[in-house]
N, C-alpha and C positions, 0 to 999 in steps of 0.2 A: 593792143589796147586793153588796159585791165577794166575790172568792174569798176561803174555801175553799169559796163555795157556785155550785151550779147549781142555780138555782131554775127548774123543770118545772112547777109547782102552787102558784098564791100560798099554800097551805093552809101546805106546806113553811115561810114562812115562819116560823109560829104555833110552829114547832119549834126552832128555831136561833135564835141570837142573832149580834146585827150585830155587834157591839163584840169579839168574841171573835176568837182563831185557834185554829190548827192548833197542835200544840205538840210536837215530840217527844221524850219522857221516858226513854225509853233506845234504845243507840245499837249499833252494832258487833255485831250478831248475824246468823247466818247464816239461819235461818228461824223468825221467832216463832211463835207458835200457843198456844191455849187460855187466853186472859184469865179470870180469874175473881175478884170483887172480896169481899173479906172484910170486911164493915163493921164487927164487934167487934177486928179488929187493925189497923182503917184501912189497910188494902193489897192492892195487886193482886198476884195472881200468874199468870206468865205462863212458858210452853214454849218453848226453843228445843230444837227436835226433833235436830237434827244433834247439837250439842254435850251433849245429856245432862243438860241440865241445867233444872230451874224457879229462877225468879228472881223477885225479890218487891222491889216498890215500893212505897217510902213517900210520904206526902204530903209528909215536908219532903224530896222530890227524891233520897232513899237506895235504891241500886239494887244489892242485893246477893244471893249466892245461897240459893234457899231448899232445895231440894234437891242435891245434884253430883251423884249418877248416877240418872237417874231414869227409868231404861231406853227412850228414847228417848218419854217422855210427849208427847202430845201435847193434846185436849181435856182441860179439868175441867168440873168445879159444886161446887156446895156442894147439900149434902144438912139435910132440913131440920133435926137437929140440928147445922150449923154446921160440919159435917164435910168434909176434902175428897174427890170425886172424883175417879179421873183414870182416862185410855185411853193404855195404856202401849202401844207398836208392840213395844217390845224383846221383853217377856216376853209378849204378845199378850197380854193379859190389863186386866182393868176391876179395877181397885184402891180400894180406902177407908184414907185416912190417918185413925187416930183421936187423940184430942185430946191421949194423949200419947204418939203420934208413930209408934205401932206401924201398920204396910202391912199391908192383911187382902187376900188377893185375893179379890174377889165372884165372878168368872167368868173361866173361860180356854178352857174348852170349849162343844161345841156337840155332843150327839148322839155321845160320845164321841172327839171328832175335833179338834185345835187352832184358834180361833179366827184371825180372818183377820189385822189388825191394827187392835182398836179404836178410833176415831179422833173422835167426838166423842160428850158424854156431858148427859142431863137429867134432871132427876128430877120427877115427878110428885106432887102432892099428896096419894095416895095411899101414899107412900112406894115405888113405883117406878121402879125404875132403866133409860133407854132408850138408847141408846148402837146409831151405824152401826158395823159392821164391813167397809168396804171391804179390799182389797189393798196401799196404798200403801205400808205400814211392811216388805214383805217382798219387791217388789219390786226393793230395792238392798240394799245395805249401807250406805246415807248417812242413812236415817231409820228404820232398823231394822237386821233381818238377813235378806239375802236367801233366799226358801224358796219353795218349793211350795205351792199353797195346798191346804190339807186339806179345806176348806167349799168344797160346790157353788154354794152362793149370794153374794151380797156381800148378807148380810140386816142388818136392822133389828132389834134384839134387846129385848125386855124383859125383865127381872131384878125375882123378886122377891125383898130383900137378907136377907129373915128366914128364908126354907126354900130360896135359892140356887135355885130352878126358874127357866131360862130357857127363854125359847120366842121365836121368830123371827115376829115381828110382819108383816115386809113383807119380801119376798124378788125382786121383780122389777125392782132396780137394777143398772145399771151399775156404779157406784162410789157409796155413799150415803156424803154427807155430814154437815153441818151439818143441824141438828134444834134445832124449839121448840114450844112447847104456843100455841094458843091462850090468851084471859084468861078462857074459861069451861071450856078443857082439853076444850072437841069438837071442836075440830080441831090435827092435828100435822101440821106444814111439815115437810118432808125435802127438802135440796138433792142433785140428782144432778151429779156434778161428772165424769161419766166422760169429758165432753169432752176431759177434760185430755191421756188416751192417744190418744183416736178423734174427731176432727174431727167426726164424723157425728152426736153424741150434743147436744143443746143444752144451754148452762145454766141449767137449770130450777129451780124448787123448787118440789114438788109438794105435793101438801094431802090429808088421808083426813081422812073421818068417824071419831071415835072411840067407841064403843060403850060404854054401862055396864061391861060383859067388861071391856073395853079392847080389843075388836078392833077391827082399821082395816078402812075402806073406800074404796079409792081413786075420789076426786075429781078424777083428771088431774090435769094442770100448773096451777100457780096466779098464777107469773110467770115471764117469759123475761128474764134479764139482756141487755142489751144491750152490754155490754162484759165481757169475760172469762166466768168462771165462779164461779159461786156456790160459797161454802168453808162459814165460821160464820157466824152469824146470832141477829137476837134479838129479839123482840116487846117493845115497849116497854108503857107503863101505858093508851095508848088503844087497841094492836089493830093498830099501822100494827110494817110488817116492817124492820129496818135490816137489810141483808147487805152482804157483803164482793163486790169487783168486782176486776176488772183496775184501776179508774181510781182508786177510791176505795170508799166507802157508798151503797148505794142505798138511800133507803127507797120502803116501795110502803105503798099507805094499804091499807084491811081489805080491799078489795075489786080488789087486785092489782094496782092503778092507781100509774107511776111519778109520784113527786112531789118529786124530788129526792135531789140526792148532797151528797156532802161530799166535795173530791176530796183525794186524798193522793197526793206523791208518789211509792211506791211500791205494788206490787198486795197487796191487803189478804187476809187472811186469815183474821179471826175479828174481834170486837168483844163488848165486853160494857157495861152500864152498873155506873156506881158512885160513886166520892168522897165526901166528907165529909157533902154532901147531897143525892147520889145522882141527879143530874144532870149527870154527867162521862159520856162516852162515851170509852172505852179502845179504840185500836184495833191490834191488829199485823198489822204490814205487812214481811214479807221481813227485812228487815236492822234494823231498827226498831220502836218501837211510843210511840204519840203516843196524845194527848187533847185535847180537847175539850169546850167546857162545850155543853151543852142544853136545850132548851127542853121534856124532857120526859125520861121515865125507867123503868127498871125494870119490867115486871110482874112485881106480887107479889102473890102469891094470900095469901090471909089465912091467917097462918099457926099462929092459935090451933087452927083449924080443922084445918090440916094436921095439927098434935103428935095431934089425938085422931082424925083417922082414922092414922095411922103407927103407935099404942098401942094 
């Protein structure tokens, strides 16, 4: 199998398809981030953090903007009414677009004090809302605006969106990034990306127990990237992990074992699945963001299930 694979794990194969490429679907951007794919409007929408702006692709190749100022957003989700998430760095705050069109902000504080600049964002089957808070949106004025930070910690925040109570899940990160549920939501992956600043920190993503509460239990590191630093990330429908690298995607199977990349030419940032039939991997990457078709897709928790625990 030629490139774009690096096949570590015959298993890898079972995942990817030979026939396919690499493909990149939109172009000339300064820094993508936060894919999130809407199957009732068949498109993706995705951040360029610098420029302000969400931009939204279509399947017939239409690449136009969905927001223009979107206070330097960075992660989304979709919430399970259909709704979008996003972690705005500008206004430091976790926002809900609803369906026509009005911005509700869910959270901006912490403990009376400005959130750091929320940066990626997931929603639980329970209908809560989990979103890191690292530093990155205020440390310049290129992906926010530069400040102070008000928060002792760079915590892991959960929200819950119907009495706005948050409370700080995990608190002993460097820089928390990228976050995903397990397929049975007992265990949540959180990427530590503080390498980025501090050579000395590695890029990790670590794993906790999650507790009926929802309280976590840290489990340690659950894999080491071996090239760059872990950004976004996404548990597909088996349990195996696709993250973002310096080189490209790694995926690790359930039990943190590499078993192959997908390489891209530029260093990746976030990914999600999606497409027509939800076997496209979306990926951005720095100035670009490309797809891919695969050999597998999505976890999606039953979401009959979700509407009557959320009601």
């Amino acid at each position: 199998m030629n490139e774009p694979y690096q096949i570590i794990d015959s298993r890898f194969r079972n995942l990817v398809l030979a026939n396919v490429s690499l493909r990149q679907i939109s172009g000339g951007h300064w820094w993508t981030e936060g894919p999130v794919w809407f199957p009732a409007h068949q498109c993706l929408l995705f951040s360029d953090i610098p420029k302000q702006k969400i931009y939204r692709w279509m399947v017939d190749g239409t690449v136009n903007v969905f927001r223009e100022n979107s206070h330097f957003s960075n992660g989304h989700t979709r919430d399970y009414q259909g709704r979008l998430i996003s972690c705005e760095h500008g206004s430091r705050s976790v926002t809900r677009t609803e369906h026509d069109g009005t911005v509700i902000t869910l959270a901006d504080q912490f403990k009376g004090k400005r959130l750091n600049s929320p940066n990626d964002v997931i929603v639980k089957s329970d209908g809560s809302i989990w979103f890191t808070d690292p530093t990155y949106g205020i440390l310049s004025d290129y992906e926010g605006h530069k400040a102070m930070p008000e928060q002792r910690h760079r915590n892991v925040f959960r929200l819950d969106p119907g009495t706005g109570h948050l409370v700080s899940a995990a608190s002993d990160f460097t820089q928390p990034n990228g976050l995903a549920f397990s397929l049975d939501e007992r265990l949540l992956y959180v990427a530590e990306s503080g390498g980025s600043h501090d050579e000395n920190i590695p890029g990790v993503i670590r794993v906790f127990d999650v507790g009926d509460d929802n309280h976590l239990e840290s489990q340690g590191d659950f894999v080491t990237l071996d090239c760059g630093l872990p950004d976004g990330f996404r548990v597909d429908c088996y349990g195996n992990i696709w993250t973002s690298a310096a080189d490209g995607v790694h995926c690790f199977d359930i039990n943190g074992v590499l078993i192959g990349k997908i390489l891209v030419p530029e260093t990746v940032s976030n990914l999600t699945f999606g497409g027509p039939r939800g076997n496209e991997l979306f990926i951005t990457a720095t100035t670009g963001v490309y797809a891919i078709h695969v050999n597998s897709a999505a976890a999606v928790p039953d979401v009959s299930e979700c509407f009557v625990k959320v009601t």
